[in-house]
C-alpha angles and dihedrals in degrees: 000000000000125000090249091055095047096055089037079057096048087044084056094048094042100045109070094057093045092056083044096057100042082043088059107054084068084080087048100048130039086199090070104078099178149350130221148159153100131258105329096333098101134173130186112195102217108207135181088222138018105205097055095027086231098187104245095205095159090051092052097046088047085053088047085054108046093043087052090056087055092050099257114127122219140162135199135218148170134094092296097023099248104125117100093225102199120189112169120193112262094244093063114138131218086260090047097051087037079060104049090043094054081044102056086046104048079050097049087055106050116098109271 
């Protein structure tokens, strides 16, 4: 086995529950309004409200941010840049993607 195809192997075993998981925090916070994505290429649209989908830019560059100052790199996108735009390394590992996930919460949950 190649060194591609193992870390395309380790991507397939680590990005459900990464999705999952991201998926997941949308019970826990009315700003996050959806998330979406494929594989490891996640977004979560980050919303001031979720009835009417009102953009929460400020919020999403304040998460950027935050996340930044603890050594996690995202990016957002979108029209508004709201969009949490989250692209791990293939070779993330269960602890890795366990880490960013605590992170994102504990974030979210601060007082913006």
């Amino acid at each position: 086995m190649t060194q591609t195809s193992q870390s395309l192997q380790c991507s397939s075993r680590s990005d459900v529950p990464f999705y999952m998981k991201t998926d997941s925090l949308q019970d826990k916070h009315d700003c996050i309004g959806d998330v979406r994505g494929i594989g490891l290429f996640i977004g979560v649209d980050l919303v001031t409200d979720r009835t009417t989908k009102s953009e929460a830019t400020a919020l999403a560059i304040h998460v950027k941010d935050r996340m930044r100052d603890k050594r996690i790199l995202l990016g957002t996108e979108g029209p508004k840049d709201n969009i949490l735009k989250i692209r791990p390394p293939l070779t993330i590992q269960p602890d890795d993607v366990d880490m960013i996930i605590s992170t994102l919460d504990h974030i979210l949950n601060e007082r913006f």
